[in-house]
Rosetta silent file (secondary structure, phi, psi, omega in degrees, C-alpha in Angstrom):
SEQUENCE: XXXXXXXXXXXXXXXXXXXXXXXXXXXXXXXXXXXXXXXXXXXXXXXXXXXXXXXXXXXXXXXXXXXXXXXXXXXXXXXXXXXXXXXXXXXXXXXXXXXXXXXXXXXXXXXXXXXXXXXXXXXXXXXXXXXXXXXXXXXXXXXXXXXXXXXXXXXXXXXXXXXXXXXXXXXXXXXXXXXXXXXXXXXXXXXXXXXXXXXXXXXXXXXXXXXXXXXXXXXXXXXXXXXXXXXXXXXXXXXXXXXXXXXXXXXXXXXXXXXXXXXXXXXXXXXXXXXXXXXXXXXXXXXXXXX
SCORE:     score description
SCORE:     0.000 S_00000001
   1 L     0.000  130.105  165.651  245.228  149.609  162.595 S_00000001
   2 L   -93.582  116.676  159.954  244.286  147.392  159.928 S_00000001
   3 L   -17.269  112.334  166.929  242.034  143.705  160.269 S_00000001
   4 E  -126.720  105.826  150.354  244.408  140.877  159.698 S_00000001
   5 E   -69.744  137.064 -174.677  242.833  136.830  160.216 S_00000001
   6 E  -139.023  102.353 -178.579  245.722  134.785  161.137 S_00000001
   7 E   -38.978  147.151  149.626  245.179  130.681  161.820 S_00000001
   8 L   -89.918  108.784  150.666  245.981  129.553  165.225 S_00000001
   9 L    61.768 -149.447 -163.710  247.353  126.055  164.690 S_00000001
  10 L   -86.506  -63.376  177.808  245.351  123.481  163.425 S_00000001
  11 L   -77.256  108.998  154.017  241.998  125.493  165.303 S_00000001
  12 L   103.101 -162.325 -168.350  240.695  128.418  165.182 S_00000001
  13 E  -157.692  164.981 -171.015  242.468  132.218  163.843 S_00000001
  14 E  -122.497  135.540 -166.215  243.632  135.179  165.621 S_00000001
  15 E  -126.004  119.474 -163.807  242.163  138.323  165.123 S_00000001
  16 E  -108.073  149.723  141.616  245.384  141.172  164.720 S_00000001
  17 L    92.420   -0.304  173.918  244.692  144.993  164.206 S_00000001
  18 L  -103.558  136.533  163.558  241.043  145.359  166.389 S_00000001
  19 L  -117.114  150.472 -168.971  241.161  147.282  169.742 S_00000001
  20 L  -102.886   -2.620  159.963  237.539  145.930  171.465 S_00000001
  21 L   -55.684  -47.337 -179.943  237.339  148.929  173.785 S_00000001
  22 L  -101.809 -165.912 -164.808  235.893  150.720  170.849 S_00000001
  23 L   -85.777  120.557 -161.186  232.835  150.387  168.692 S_00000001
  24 L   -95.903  178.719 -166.582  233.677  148.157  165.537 S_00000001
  25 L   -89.220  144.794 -175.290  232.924  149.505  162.116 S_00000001
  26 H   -63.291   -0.401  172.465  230.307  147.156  160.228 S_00000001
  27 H  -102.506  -88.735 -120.666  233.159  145.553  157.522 S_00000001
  28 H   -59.072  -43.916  153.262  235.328  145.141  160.490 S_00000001
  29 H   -81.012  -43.956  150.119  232.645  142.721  161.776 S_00000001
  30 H    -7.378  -58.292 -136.395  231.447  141.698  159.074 S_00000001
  31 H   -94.441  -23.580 -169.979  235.062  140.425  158.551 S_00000001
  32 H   -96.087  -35.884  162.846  235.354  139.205  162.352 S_00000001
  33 H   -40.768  -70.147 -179.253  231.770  137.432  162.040 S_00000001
  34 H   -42.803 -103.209  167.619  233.300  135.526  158.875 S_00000001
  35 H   -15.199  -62.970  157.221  236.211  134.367  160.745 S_00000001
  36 H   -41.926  -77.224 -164.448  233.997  133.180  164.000 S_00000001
  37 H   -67.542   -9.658  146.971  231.669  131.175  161.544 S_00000001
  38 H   -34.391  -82.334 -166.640  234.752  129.987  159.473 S_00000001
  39 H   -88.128  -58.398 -164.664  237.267  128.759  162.372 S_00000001
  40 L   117.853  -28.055 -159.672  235.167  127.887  164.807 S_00000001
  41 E  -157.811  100.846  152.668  237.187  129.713  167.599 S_00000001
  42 E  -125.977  154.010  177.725  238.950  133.155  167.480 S_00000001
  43 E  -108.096  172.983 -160.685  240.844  134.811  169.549 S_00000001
  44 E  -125.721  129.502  166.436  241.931  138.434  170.491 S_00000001
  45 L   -81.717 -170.982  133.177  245.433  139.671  171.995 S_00000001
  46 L    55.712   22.023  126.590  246.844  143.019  173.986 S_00000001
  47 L    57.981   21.812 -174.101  243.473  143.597  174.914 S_00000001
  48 L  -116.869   94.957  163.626  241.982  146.252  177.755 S_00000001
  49 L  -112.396  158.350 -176.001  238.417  146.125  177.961 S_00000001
  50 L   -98.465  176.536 -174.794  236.246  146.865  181.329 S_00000001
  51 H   -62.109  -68.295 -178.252  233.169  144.801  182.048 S_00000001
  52 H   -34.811  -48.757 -154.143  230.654  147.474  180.268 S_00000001
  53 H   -94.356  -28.891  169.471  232.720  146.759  177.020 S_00000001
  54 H   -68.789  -47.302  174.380  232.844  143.531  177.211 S_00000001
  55 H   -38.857  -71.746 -169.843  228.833  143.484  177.467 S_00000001
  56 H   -54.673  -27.596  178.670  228.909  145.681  174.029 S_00000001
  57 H   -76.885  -88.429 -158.355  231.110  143.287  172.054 S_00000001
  58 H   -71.248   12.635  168.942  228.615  140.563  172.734 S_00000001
  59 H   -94.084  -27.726  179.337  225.228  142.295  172.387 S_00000001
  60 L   -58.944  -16.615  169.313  226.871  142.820  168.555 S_00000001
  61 L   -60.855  -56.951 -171.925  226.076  139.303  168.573 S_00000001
  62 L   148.765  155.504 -155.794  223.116  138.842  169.762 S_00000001
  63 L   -72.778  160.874 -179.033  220.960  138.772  173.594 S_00000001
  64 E   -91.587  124.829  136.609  223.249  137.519  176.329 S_00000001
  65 L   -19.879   96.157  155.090  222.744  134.553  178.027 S_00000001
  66 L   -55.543  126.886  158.759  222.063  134.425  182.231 S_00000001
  67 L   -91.873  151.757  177.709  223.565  131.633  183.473 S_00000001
  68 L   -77.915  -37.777 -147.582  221.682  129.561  185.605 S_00000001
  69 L  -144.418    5.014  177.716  224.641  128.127  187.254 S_00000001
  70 L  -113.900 -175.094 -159.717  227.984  129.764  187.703 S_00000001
  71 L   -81.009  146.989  179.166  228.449  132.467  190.258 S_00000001
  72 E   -96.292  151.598 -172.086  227.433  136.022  188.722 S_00000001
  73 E   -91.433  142.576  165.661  230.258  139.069  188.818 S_00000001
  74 L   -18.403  -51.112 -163.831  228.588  141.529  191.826 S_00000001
  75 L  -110.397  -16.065 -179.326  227.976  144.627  189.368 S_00000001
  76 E  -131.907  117.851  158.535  227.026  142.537  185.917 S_00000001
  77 E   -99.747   28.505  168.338  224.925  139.964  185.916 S_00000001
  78 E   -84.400  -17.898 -156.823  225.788  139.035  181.928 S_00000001
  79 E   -97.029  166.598  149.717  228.914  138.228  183.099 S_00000001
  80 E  -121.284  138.666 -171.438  229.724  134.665  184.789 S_00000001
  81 E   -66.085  128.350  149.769  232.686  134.389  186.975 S_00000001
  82 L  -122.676   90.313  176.035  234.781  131.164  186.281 S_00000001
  83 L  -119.365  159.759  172.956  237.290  131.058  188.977 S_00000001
  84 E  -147.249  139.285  173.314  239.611  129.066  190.910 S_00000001
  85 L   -94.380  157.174 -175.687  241.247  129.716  194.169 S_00000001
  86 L   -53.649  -38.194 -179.307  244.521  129.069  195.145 S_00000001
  87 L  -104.984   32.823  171.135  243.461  125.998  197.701 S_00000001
  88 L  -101.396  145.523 -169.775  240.597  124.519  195.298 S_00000001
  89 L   -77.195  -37.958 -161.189  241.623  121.623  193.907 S_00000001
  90 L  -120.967  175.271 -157.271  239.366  121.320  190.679 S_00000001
  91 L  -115.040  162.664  162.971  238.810  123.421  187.902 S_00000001
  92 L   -77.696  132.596  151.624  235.742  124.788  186.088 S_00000001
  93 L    59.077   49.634  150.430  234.746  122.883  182.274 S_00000001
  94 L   -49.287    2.257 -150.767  237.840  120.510  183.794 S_00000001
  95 L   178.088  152.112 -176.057  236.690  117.809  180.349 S_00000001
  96 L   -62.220  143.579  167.369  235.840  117.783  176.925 S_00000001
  97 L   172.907  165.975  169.474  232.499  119.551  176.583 S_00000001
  98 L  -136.498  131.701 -150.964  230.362  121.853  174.897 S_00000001
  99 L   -72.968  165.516 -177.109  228.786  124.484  176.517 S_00000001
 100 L    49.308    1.787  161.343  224.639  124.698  176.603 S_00000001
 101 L   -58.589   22.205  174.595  223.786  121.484  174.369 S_00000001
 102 L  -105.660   -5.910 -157.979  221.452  120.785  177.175 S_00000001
 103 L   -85.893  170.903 -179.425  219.379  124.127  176.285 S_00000001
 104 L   -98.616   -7.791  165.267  216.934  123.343  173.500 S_00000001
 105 L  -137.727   99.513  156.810  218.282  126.476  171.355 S_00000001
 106 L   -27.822  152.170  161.792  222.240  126.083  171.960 S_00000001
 107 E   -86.510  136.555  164.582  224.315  129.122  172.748 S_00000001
 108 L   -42.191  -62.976 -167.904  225.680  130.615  169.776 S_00000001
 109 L  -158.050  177.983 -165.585  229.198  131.245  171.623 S_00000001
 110 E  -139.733  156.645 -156.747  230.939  132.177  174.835 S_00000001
 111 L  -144.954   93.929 -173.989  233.018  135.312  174.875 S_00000001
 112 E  -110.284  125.131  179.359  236.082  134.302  177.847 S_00000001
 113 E  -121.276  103.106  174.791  237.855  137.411  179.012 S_00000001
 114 E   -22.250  116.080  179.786  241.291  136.982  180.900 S_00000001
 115 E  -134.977    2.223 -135.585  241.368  138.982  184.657 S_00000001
 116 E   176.867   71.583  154.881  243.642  136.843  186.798 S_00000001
 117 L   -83.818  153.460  164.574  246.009  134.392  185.661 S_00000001
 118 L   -80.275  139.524 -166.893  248.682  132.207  187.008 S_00000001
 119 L   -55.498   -8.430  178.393  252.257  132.863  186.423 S_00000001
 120 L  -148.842  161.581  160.139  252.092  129.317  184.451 S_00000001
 121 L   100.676  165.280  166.378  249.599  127.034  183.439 S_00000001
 122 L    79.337   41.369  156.466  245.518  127.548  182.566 S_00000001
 123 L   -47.013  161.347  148.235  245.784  126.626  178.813 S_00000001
 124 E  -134.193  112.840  165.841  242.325  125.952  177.095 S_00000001
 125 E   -66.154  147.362 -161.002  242.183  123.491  174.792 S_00000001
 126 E  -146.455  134.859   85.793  239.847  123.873  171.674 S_00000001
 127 E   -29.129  109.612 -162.006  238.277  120.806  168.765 S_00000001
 128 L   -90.395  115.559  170.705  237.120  121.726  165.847 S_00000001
 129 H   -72.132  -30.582 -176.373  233.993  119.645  165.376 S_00000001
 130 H   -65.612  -60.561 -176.605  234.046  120.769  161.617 S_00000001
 131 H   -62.270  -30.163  127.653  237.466  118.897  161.081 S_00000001
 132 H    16.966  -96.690  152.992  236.279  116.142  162.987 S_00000001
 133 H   -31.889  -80.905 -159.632  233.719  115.366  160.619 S_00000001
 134 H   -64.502  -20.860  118.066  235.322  115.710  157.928 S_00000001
 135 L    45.214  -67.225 -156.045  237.577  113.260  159.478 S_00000001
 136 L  -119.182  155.512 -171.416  235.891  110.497  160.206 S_00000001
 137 L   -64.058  176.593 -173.711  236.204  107.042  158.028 S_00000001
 138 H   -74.363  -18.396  169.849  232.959  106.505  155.793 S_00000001
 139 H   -73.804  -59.394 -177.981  231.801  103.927  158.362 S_00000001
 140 H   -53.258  -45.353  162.897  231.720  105.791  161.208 S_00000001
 141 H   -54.613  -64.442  172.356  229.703  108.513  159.265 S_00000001
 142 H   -36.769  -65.501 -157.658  226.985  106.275  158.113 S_00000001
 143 H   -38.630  -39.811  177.811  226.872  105.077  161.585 S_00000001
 144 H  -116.819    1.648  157.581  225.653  108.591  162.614 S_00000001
 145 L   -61.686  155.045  171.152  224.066  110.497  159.748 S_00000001
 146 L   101.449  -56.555 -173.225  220.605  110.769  160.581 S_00000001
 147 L   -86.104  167.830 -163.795  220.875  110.100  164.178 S_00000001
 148 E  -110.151  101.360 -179.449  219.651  112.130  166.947 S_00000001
 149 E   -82.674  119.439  153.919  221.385  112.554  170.716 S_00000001
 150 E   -66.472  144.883 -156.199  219.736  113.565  174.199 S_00000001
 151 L  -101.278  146.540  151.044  221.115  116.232  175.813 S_00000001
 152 L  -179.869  148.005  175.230  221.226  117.174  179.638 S_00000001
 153 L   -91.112   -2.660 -175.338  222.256  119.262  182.414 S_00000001
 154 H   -50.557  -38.796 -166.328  221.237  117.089  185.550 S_00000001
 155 H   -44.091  -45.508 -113.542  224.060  115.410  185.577 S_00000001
 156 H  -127.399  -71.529 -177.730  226.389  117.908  185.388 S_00000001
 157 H  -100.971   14.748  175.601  224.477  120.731  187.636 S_00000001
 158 L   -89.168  177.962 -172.160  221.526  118.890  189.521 S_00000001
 159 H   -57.911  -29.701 -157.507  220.617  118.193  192.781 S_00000001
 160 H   -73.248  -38.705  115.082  222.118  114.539  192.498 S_00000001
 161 H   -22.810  -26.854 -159.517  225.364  116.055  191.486 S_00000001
 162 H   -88.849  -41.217 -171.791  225.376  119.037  193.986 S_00000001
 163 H   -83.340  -35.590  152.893  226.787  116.301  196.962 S_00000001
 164 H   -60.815  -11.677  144.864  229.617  115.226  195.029 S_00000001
 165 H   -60.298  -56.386 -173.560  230.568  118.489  193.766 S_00000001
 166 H   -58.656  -27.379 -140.949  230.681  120.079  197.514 S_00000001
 167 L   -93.094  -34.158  176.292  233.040  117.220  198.521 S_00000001
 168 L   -49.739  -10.434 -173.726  234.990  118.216  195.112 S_00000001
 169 L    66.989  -13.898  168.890  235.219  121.770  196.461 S_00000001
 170 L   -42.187  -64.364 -165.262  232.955  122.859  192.763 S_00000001
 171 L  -138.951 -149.667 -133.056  230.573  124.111  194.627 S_00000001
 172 L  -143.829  136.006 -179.726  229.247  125.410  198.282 S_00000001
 173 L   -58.293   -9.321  178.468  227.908  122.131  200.605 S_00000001
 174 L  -102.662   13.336 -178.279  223.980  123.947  200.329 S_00000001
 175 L    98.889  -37.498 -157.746  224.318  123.913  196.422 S_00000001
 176 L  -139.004  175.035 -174.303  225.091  127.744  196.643 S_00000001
 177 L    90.567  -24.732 -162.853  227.830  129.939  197.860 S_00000001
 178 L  -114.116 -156.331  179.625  230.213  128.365  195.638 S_00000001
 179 L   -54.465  -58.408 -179.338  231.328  128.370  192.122 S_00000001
 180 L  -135.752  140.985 -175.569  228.297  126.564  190.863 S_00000001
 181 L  -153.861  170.736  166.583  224.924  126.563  192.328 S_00000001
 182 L    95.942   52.431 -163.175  221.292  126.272  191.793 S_00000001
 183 H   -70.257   -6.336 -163.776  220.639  122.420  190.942 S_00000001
 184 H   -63.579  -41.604 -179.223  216.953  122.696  191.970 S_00000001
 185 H   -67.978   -5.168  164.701  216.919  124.169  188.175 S_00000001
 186 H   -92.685  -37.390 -172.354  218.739  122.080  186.552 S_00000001
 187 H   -73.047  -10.826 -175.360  216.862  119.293  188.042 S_00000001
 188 L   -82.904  -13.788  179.145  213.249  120.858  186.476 S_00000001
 189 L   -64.714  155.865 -168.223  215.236  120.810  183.132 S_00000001
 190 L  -111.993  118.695  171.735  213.385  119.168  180.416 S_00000001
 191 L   -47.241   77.381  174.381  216.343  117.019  178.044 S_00000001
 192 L   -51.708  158.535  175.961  216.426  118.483  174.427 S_00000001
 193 E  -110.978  159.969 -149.091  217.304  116.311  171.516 S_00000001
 194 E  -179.305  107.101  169.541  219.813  117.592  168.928 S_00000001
 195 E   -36.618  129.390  163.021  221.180  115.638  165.437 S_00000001
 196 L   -55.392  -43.254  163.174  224.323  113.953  166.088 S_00000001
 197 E  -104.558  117.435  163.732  225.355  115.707  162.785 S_00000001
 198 E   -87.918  155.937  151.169  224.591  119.650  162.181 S_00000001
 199 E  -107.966  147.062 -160.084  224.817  121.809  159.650 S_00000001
 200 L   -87.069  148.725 -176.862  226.032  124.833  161.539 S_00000001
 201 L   -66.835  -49.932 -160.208  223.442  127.810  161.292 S_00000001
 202 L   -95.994  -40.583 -164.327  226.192  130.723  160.290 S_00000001
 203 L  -108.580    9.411 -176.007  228.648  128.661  158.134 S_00000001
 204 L    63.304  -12.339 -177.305  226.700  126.097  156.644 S_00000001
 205 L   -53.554  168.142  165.555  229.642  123.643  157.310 S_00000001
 206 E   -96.060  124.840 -163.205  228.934  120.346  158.591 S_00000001
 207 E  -133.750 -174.197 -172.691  229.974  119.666  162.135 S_00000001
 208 E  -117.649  116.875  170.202  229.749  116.602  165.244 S_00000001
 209 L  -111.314   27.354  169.847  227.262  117.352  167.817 S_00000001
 210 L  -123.708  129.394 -164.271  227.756  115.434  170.487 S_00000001
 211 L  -128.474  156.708  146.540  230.438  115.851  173.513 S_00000001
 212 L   -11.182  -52.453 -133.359  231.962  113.687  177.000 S_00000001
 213 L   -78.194  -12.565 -163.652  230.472  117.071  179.189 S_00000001
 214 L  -159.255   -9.164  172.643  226.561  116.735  178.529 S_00000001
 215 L   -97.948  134.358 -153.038  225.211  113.876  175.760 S_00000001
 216 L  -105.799  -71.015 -155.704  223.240  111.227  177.402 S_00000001
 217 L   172.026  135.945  171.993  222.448  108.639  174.483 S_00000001
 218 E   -83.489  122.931  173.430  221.401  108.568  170.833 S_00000001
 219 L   -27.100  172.497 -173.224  218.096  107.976  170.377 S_00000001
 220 L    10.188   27.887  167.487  216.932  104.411  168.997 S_00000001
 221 L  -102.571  174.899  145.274  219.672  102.514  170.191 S_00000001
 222 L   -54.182  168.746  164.779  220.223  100.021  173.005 S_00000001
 223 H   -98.234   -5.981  156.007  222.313  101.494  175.648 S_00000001
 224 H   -84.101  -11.991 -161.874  225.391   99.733  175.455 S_00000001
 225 H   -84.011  -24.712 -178.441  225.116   99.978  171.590 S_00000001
 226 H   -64.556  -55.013 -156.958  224.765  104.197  172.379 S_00000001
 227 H   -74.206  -73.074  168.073  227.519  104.323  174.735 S_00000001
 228 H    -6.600  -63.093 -171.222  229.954  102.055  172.074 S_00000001
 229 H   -86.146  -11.011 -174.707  229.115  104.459  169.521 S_00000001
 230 H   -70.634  -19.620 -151.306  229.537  107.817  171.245 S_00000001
 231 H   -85.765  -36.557 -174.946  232.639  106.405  173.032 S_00000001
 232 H   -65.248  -32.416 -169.704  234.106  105.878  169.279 S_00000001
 233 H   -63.860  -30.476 -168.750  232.743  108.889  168.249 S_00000001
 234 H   -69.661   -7.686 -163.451  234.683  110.905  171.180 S_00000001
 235 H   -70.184  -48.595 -137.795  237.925  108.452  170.299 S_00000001
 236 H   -79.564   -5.793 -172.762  237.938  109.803  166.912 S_00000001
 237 H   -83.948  -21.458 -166.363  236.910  113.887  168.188 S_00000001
 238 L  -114.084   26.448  156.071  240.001  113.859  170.576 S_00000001
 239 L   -49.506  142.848  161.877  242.513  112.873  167.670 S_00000001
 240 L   -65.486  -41.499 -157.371  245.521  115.426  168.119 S_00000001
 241 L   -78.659   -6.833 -175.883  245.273  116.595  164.050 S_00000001
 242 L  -111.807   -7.183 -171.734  241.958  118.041  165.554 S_00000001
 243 E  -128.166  166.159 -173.784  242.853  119.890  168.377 S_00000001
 244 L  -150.493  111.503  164.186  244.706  123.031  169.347 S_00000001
 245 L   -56.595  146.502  163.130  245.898  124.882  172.767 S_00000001
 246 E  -105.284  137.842  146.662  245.549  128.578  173.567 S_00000001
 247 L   -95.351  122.040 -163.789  247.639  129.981  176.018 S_00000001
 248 L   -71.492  171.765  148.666  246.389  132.816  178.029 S_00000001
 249 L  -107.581 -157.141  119.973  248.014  136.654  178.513 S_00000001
 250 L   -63.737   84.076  175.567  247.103  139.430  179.911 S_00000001
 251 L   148.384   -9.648 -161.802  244.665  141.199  177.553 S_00000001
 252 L  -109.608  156.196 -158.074  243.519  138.001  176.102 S_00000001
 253 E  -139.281  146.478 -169.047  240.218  136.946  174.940 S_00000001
 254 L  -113.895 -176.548  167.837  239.030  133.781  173.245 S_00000001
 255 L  -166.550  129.597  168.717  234.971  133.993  171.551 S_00000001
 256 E  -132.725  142.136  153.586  234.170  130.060  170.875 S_00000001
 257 L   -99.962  109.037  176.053  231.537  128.655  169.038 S_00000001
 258 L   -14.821  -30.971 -171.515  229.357  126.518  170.661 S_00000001
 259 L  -122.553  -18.324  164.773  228.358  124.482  168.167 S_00000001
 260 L  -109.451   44.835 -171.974  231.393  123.670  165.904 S_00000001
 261 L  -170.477  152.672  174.418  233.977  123.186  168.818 S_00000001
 262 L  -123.135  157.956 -172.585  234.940  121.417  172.079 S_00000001
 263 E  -144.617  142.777  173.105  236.824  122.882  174.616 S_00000001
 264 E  -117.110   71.500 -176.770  239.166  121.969  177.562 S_00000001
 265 E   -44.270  130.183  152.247  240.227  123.948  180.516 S_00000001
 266 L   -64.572  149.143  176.277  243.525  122.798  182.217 S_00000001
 267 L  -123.156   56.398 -143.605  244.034  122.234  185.548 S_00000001
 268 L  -141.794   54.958 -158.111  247.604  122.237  185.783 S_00000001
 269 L  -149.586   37.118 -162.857  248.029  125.946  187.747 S_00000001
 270 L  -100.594  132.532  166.374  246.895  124.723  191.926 S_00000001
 271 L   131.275    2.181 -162.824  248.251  127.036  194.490 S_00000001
 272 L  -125.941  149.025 -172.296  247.512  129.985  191.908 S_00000001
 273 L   -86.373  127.960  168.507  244.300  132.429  191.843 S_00000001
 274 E  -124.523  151.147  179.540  242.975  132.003  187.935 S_00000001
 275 E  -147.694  125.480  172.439  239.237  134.509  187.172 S_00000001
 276 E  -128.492  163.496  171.228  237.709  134.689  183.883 S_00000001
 277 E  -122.594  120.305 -157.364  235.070  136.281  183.011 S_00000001
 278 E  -123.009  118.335 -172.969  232.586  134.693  180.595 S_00000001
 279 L   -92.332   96.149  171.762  229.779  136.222  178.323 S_00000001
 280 L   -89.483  146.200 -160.778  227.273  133.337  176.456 S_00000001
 281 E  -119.790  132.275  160.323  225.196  134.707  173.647 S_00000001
 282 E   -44.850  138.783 -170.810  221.784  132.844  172.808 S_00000001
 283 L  -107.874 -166.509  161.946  221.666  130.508  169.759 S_00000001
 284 L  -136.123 -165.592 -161.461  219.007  128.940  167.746 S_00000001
 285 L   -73.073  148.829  170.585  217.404  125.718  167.072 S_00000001
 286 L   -90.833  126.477 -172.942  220.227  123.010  165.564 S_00000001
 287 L  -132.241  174.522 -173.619  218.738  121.158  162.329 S_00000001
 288 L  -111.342    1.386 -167.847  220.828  118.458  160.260 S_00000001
 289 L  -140.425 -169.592  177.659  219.953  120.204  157.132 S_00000001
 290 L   -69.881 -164.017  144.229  220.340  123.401  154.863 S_00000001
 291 L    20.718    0.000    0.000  217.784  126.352  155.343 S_00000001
């Protein structure tokens, strides 16, 4: 088989001619590497890898993430389960968001592997924060070079969150048991701060670092003047010319990057079992600048 990159849409590229079962050859990543830091998002068809292999494709990466807060698969604890049952109502990552901007070194990417689908339905939507930027009128940029956003998971996963979530069916009425659990540790989280604007660590591009699922408020504003500008910024991030669905298969696997992209499960599948299985690989620190 030969490597082919093929754009998806307006976001992200399709990676033809790899089977991920085996071991890839160093130009073959090299070439798939490229493509990730490039697009932002790529995905993989036809597919068959077991749990073990999925583990090996993302240690090529870089150490795996634990999650703190989704349910762990029984025999791997690299992996995190994101499922919905046929009589839960709401969905996992249900809203624009980007995963781990609450950590103070971002996850590079998330590696979502197809095990369960519904005969219809379960799209993920994907935002390319790099087109975004480049994007947005010259006012709105000034407005936000420079500036700096807090970050947090309390919100989202904390105790405070945890009773509203149970009623939501999200997670188990103790916090645990469920989907998502463990808010005492999310409430012990400390808020990182993160540039509003990045320069992304692998592709040097310029990208928008703040999303709907986990930014709090930019630093040295008032707080209606914060929430005004993030709400414009998110107007202008959820433009159509910026965004692109994937539609799952059987075999198929998405790898997103964390830091130039936003992503949106659907919830448009209830009465149907859907189980992914999802591997996050450890980042680094986010700067606003070159080197």
């Amino acid at each position: 088989m030969t490597l082919e990159i093929r754009p998806h849409g307006r976001v992200g590229a399709e990676v033809l001619g790899i089977d991920l079962a085996r071991p890839l050859s160093g130009e073959d990543f090299a070439a798939i590497r490229r493509a990730f830091a490039d697009h932002g998002v790529i995905f993989f068809r036809d597919q068959s890898i077991d749990e073990a292999q999925h583990i090996a494709f993302a240690r090529r990466w870089g150490a795996i993430n634990i999650n703190r807060f989704f349910a762990a698969h029984p025999a791997y604890p690299e992996i995190a389960l994101v499922v919905k049952e046929p009589d839960q109502q709401h969905n996992i990552g249900g809203g624009w968001h980007t995963d781990h901007s609450y950590d103070f070194e971002p996850a590079l990417g998330s590696i979502l592997a197809a095990r369960e689908l519904p005969p219809k339905g379960g799209a993920t939507a994907f935002a390319s924060m790099y087109a975004a930027y480049d994007g947005l009128p010259e006012k709105l940029k000034a407005r936000i070079e420079g500036r700096r956003a807090v970050h947090s998971a309390r919100h989202v996963f904390g105790s405070k969150a945890a009773a509203y979530e149970a009623a939501q069916d999200t997670r188990g009425a103790d916090g645990n048991g469920g989907r998502i659990g463990n808010s005492a540790a999310a409430d012990l989280l400390d808020d990182p701060v993160h540039p509003v604007v990045i320069v992304h660590p692998l592709s040097g591009k310029r990208a928008i670092y703040v999303n709907p699922g986990f930014t709090l408020h930019i630093q040295g504003l008032a707080a209606g003047e914060s929430a005004d500008l993030l709400a414009e910024v998110y107007d202008h991030c959820r433009r159509p010319e910026f965004q692109e669905d994937f539609h799952w298969r059987d075999g198929s696997i998405a790898f997103w990057d964390n830091r130039a992209t936003w992503h949106y499960a659907y919830n448009d599948y209830h009465g149907h079992r859907r189980e992914m299985h999802r591997i996050t690989i450890e980042g680094v620190a986010l700067d606003d600048h070159a080197g």
